[in-house]
VEXPATI-235687 format. One record per residue (C-alpha): x, y, z; chain. Coordinates in Angstrom, 2 decimals. Layout:
REM VEXPATI-235687
[[X, Y, Z], "A"]
...
//
This chain:
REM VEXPATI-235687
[[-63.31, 63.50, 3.27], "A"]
[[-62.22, 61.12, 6.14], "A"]
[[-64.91, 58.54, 7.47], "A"]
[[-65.71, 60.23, 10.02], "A"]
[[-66.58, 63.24, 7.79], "A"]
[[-68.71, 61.15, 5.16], "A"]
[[-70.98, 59.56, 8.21], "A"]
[[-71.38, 62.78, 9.70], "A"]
[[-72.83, 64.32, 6.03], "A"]
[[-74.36, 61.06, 4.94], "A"]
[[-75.63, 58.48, 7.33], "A"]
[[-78.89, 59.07, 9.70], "A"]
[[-77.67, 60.17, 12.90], "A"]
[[-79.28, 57.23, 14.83], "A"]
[[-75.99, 56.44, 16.75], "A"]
[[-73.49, 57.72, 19.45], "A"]
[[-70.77, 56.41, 17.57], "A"]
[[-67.33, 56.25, 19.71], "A"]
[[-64.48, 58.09, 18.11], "A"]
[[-62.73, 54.83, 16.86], "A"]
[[-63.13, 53.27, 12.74], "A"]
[[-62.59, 50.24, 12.67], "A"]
[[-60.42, 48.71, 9.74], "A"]
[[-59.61, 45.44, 11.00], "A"]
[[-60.09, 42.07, 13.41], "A"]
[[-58.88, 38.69, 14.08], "A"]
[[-60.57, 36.88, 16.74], "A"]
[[-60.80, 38.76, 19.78], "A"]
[[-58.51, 41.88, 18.67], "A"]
[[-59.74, 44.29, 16.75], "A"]
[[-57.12, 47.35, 15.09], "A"]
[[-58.18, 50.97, 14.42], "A"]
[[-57.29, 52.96, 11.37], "A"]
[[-54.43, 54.68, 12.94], "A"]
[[-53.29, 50.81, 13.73], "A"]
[[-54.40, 51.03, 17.42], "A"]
[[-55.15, 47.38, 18.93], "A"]
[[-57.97, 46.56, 21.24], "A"]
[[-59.40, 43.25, 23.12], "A"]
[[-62.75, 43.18, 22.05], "A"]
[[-64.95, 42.69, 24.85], "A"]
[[-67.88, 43.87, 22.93], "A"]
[[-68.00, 41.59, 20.02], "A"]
[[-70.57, 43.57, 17.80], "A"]
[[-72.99, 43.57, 20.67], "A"]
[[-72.94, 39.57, 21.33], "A"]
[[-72.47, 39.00, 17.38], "A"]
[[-68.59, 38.34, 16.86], "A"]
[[-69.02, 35.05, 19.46], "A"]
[[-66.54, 33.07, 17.95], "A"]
[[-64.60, 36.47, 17.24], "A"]
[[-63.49, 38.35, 14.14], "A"]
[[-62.93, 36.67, 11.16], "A"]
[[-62.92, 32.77, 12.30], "A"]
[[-61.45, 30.87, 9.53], "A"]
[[-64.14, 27.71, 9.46], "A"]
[[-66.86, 30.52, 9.04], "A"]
[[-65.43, 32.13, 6.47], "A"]
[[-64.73, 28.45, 4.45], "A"]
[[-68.44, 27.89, 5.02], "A"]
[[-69.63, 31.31, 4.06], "A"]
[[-67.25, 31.22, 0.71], "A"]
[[-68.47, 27.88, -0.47], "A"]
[[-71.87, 28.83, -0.06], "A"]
[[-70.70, 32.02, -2.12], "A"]
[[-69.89, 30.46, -5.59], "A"]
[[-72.91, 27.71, -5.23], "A"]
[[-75.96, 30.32, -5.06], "A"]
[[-75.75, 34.04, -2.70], "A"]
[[-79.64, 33.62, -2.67], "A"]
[[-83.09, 32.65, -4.00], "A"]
[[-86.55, 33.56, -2.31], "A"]
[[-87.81, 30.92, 0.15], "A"]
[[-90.51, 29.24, -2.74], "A"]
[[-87.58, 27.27, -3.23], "A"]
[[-86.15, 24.74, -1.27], "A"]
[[-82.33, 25.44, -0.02], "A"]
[[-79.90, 23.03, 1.70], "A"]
[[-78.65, 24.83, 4.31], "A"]
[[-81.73, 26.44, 5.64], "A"]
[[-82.99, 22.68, 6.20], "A"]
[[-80.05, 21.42, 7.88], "A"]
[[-80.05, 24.87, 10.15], "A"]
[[-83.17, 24.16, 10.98], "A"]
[[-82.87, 20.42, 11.51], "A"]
[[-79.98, 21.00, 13.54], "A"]
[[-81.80, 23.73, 16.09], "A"]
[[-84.68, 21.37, 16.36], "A"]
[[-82.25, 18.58, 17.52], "A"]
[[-80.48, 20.82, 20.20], "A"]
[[-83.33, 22.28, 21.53], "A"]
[[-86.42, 19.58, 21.38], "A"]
[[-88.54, 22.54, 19.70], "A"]
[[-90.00, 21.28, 16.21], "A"]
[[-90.33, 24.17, 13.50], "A"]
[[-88.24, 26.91, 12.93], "A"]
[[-89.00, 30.39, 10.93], "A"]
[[-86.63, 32.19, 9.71], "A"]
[[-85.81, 35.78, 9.86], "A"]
[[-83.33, 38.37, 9.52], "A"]
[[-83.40, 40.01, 12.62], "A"]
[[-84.01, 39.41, 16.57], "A"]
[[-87.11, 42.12, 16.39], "A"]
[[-87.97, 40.08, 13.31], "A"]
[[-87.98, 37.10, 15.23], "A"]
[[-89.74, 38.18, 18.25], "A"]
[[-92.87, 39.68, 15.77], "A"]
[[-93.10, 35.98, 14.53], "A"]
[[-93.72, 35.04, 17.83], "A"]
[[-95.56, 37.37, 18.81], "A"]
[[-97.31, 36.92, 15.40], "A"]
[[-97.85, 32.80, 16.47], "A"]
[[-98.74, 33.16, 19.68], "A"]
[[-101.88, 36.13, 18.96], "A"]
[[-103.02, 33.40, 16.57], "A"]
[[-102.44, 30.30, 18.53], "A"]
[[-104.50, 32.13, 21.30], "A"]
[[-107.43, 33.34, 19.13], "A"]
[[-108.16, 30.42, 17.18], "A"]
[[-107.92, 27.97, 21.21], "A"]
[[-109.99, 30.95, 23.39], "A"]
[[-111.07, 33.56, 20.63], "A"]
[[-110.08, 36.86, 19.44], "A"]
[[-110.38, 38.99, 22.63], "A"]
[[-107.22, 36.21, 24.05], "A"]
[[-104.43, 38.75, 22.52], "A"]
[[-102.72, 40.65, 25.34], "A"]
[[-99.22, 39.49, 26.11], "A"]
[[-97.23, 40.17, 29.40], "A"]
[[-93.64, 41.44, 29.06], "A"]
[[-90.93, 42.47, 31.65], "A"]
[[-90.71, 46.00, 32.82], "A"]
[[-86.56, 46.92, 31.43], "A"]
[[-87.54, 44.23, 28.65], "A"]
[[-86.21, 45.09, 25.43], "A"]
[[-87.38, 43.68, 22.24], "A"]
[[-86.62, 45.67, 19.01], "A"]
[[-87.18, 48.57, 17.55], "A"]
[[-90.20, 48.10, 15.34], "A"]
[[-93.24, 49.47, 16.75], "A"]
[[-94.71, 46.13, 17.54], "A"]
[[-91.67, 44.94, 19.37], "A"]
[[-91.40, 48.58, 20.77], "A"]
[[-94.63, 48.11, 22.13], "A"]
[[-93.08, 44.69, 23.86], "A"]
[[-90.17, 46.18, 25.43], "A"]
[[-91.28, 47.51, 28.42], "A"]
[[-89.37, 51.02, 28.85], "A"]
[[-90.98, 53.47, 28.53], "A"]
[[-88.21, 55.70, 27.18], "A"]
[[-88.48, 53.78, 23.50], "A"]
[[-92.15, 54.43, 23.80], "A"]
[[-92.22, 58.28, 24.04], "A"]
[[-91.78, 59.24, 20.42], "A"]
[[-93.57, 56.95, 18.60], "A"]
[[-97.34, 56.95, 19.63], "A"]
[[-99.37, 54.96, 19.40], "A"]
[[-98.17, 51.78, 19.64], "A"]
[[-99.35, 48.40, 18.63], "A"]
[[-101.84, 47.55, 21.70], "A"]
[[-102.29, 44.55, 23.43], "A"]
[[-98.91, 44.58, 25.42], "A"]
[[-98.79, 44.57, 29.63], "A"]
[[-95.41, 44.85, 31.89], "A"]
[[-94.73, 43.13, 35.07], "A"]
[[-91.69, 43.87, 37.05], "A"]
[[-88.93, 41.01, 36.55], "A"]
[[-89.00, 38.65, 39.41], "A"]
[[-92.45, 39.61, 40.80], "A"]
[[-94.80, 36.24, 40.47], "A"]
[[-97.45, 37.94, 42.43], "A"]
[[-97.92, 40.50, 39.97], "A"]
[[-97.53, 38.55, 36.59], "A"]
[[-99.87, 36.71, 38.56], "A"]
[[-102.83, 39.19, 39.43], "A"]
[[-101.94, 40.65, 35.56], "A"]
[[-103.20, 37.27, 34.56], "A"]
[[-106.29, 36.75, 36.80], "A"]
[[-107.32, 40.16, 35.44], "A"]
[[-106.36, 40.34, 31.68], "A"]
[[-106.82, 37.69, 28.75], "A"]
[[-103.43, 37.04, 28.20], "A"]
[[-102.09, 34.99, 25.56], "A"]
[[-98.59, 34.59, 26.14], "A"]
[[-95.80, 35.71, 28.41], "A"]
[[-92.65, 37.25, 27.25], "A"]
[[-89.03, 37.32, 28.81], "A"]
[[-85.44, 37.40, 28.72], "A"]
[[-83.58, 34.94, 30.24], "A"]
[[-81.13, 38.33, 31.11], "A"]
[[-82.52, 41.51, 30.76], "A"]
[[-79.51, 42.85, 28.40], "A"]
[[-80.78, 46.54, 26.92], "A"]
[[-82.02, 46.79, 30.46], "A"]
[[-78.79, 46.24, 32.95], "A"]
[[-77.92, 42.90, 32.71], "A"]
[[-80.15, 41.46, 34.99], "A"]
[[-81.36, 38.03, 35.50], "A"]
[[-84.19, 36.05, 36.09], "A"]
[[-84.09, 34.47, 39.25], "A"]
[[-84.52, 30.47, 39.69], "A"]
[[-87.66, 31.19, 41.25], "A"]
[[-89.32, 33.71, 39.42], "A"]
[[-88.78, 31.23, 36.27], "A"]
[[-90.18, 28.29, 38.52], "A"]
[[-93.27, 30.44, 38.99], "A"]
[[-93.45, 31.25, 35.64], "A"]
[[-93.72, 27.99, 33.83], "A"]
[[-96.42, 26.58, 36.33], "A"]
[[-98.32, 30.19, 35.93], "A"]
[[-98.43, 29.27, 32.06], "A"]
[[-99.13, 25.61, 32.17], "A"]
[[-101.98, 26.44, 34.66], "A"]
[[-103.65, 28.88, 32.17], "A"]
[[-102.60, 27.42, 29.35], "A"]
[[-100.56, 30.97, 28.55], "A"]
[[-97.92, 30.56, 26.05], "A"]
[[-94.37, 30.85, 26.97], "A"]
[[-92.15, 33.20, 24.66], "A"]
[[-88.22, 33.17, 25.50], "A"]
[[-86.31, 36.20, 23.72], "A"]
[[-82.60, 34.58, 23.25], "A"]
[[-81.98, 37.65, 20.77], "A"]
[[-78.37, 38.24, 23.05], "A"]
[[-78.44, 35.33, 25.52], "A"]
[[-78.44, 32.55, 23.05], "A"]
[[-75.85, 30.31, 21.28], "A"]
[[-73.91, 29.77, 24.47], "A"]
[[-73.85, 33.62, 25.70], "A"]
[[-74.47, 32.86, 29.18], "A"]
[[-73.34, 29.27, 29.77], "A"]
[[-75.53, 27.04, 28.37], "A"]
[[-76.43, 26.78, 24.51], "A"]
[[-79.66, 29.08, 25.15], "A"]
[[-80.56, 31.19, 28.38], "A"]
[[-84.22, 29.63, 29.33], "A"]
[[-81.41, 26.05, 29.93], "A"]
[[-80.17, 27.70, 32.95], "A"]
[[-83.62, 27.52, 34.34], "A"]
[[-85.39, 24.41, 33.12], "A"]
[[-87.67, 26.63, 31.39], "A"]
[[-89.92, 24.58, 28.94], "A"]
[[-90.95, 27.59, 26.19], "A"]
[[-93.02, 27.67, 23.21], "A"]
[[-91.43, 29.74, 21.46], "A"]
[[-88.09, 30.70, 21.70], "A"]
[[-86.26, 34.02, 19.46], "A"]
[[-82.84, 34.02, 18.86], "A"]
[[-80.19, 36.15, 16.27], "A"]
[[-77.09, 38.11, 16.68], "A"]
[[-74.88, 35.36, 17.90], "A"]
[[-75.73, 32.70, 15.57], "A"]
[[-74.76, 34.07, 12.75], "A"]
[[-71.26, 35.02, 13.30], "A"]
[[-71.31, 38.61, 12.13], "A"]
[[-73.94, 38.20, 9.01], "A"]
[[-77.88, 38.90, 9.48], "A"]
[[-80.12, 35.98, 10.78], "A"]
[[-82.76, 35.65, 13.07], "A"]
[[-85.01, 33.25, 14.01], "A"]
[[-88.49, 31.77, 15.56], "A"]
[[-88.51, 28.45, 16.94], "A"]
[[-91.95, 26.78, 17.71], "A"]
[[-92.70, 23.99, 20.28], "A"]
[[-95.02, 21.25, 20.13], "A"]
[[-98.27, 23.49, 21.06], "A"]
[[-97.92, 25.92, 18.16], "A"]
[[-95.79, 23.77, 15.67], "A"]
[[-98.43, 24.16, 12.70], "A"]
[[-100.16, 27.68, 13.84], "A"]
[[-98.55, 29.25, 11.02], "A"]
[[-99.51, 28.50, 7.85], "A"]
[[-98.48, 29.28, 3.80], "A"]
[[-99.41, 33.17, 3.19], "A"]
[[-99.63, 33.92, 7.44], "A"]
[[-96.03, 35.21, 7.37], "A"]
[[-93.11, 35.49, 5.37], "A"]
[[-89.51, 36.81, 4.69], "A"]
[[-87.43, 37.32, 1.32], "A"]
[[-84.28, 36.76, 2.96], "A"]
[[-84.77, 35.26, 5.62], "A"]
[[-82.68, 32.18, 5.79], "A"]
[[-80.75, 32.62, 3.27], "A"]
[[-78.34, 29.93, 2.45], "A"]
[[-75.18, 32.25, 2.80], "A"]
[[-76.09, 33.37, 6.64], "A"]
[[-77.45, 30.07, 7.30], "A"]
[[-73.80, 28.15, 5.83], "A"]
[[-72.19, 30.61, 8.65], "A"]
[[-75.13, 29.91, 10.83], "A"]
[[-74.07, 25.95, 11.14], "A"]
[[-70.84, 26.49, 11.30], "A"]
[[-71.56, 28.68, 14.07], "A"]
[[-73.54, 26.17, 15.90], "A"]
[[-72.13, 23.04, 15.22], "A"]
[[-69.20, 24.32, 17.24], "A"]
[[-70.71, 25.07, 20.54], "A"]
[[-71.13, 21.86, 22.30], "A"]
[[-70.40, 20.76, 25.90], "A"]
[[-66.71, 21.09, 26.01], "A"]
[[-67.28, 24.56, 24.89], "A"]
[[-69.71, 25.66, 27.12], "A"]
[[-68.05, 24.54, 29.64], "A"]
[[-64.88, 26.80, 28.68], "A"]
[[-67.78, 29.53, 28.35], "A"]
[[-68.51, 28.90, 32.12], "A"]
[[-65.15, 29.02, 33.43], "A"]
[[-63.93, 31.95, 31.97], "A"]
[[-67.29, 33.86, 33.59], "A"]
[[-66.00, 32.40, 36.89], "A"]
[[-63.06, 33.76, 35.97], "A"]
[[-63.94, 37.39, 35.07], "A"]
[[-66.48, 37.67, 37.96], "A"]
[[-64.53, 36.37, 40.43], "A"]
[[-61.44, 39.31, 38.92], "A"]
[[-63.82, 41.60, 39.12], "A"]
[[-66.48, 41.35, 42.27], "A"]
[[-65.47, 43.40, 45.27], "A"]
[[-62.60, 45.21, 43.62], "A"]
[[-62.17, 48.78, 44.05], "A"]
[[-64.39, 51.31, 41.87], "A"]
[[-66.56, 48.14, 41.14], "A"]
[[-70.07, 48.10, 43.21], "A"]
[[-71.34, 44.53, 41.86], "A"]
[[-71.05, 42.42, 39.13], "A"]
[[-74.70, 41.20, 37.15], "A"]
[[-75.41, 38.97, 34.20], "A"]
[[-75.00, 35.50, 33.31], "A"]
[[-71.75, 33.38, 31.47], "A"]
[[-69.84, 35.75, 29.10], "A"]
[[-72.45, 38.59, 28.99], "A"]
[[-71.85, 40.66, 32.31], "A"]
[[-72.61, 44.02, 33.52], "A"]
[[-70.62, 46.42, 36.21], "A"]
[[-72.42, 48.81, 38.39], "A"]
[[-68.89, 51.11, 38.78], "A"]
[[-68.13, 53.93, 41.27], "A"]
[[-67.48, 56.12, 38.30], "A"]
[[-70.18, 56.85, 35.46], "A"]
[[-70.32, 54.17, 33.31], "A"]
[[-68.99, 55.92, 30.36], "A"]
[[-66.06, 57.51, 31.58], "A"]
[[-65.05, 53.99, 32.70], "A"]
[[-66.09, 52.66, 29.01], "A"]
[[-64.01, 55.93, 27.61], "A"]
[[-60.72, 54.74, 29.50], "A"]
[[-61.46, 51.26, 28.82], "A"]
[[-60.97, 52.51, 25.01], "A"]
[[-58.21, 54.17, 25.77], "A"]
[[-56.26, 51.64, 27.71], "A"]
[[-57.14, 49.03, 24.34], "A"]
[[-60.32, 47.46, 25.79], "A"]
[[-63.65, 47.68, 23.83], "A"]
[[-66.60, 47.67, 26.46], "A"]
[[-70.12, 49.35, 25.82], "A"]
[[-73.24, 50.49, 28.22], "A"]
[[-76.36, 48.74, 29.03], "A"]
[[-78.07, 51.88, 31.09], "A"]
[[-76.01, 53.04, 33.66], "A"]
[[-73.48, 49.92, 33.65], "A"]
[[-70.46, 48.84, 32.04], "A"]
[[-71.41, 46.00, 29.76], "A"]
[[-68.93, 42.92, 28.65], "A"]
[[-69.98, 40.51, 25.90], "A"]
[[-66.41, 39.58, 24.51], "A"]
[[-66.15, 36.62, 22.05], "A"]
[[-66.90, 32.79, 23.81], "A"]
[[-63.86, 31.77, 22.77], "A"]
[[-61.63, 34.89, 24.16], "A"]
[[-57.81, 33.03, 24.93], "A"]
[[-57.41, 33.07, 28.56], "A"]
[[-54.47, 35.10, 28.30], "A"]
[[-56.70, 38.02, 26.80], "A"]
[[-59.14, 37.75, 29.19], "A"]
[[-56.71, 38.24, 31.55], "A"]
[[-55.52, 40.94, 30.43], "A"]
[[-58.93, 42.75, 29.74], "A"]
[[-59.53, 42.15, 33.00], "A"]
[[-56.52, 44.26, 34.48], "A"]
[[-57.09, 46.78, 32.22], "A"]
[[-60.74, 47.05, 33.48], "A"]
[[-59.96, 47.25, 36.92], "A"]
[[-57.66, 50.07, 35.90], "A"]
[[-60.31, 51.72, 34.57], "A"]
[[-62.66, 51.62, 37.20], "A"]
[[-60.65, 52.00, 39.73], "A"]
[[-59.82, 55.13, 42.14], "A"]
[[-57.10, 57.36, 40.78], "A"]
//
């Protein structure tokens, strides 16, 4: 039986898969089973940021190997503490909980900030405001969160407690707060899942004097925006956004599982021993990768990060079979004249990996994609979009 053969009798048919197996990567290429190269503008949906097999993650992964692959977190581990100690310095925030997942992350938010609310205003304070085209896992708490109503339909009921305001619309976030007891507020700095879209300067502006007014938490979902995705080390940076709590995965840990909660000031010590818990979560593997990861994307680099977006969007606004260009840094999204997927399809075909976020071509390729790839993703993209 080929691989395609064994998924199709074996694994859960939870994905669209495109017709491509994957055997093979080194940095931003990736190579097919039939030996087929392609510029990876994908990355494992924002995970691969320092591409495919980087050679200082894999020397911190390995040594972390043949010390100890695991023990449960009622022990103390090296490399979770430095992880941690090292987000807490980047960021200003003061604890960090770790997870496996982004949807893991975002419950222990949402877990911290349900708490944090009941024990300052009581235990009617539990509704929290998310964006409509939010996405925040796949649980059915962070199901609930995401506000599309298309991940909602088949898996009634819900976890409660969860109201949507459209993204950049401070009058209604506001009335939603003058009418609900609300004890946090949920975003993306770039609505991925739901188009690409960013928050505007504004909107985010609003937003922070909205929660410091009613002392309303602030909750930042960096699941795909953070570790330098769109610029700056995490999203909320680009708009002098001062959160509580801010979520982030994917990215940081270089291709192996981690997610994570970090907690501000206000709700540092809401969580307590027995409140919450993980038995992998931070393990001292992913979390070796994890500061390897991070320890690497400082100034110099975001800077490079920046540039090459400038690059990209300024290839790829106004060309033909291109309508606009959305998103932030490296992770960008094209409304094209043809369907999205037929433009993804030749994409593939031409050697360029691309994916969909709703009805536009998404690009998250690796941070540190060589210009000369870039470039030449770029041409093949406006190949592919453009009028026969």
């Amino acid at each position: 039986m080929t691989t395609f053969e064994k998924d199709a009798q074996y694994i859960a048919h939870t994905y669209a898969r495109f017709p491509v197996e994957i055997v093979r990567g080194e940095g931003s290429l990736m190579w097919d089973a039939e030996g087929k190269e392609y510029i990876d503008c994908a990355s494992g949906i924002a995970v691969n940021i320092l591409g495919a097999c980087d050679p200082a993650w894999i020397a911190a992964v390995e040594r972390q190997l043949h010390m100890v692959q695991h023990t449960s977190n009622l022990f103390y581990t090296r490399p979770q503490a430095e992880l941690a100690e090292l987000l807490c310095q980047r960021t200003g925030m003061k604890k960090v909980f770790f997870a496996n997942s982004g949807a893991e992350a975002n419950e222990c938010a949402i877990k911290t900030a349900r708490k944090y609310a009941a024990d300052k205003k009581g235990a009617d304070c539990y509704q929290i405001i998310t964006l409509i085209n939010s996405f925040h896992g796949r649980t059915i708490t962070t199901l609930a969160a995401t506000g599309q109503e298309g991940f909602h339909r088949d898996f009634q009921p819900l976890t409660g407690g969860f109201l949507y305001a459209p993204a950049n619309d401070l009058e209604a976030m506001e009335k939603l707060v003058a009418e609900h007891q609300i004890a946090a507020i949920m975003i993306e700095p770039v609505q991925g899942e739901g188009g690409v879209l960013p928050l505007t300067e504004e909107f985010c502006r609003g937003l922070q004097k909205l929660a410091d007014q009613q002392d309303i938490l602030l909750i930042v979902d960096e699941v795909q925006t953070g570790n330098g995705r769109t610029g700056k080390l995490y999203g909320y940076m680009n708009f002098d956004l001062h959160p509580d709590l801010v979520t982030t995965a994917k990215g940081i840990g270089g291709g192996l599982p981690i997610g994570l909660c970090m907690m501000g000031e206000r709700v540092e010590n809401v969580m307590t021993p027995g409140l919450h818990g993980s038995t992998f979560g931070g393990n001292p593997i992913a979390a070796a990768g994890a500061i390897s990861i991070l320890s690497r994307i400082d100034e110099p680099f975001l800077a490079e990060v920046r540039k090459k977006s400038a690059y990209l969007k300024g290839r790829l606004t106004g060309a033909p079979g291109i309508r606009s260009v959305s998103g932030m840094g490296l992770m960008l999204g094209l409304e094209t004249v043809r369907p999205a997927g037929e433009v993804i399809d030749r994409c593939r075909e031409m050697g360029v990996l691309a994916i969909k976020a709703k009805d536009k071509v998404r690009l998250l390729p690796p941070l540190n994609i060589p210009d000369a790839l870039l470039q030449k993703a770029a041409d093949i993209i406006l190949k592919a979009a453009g009028e026969d």
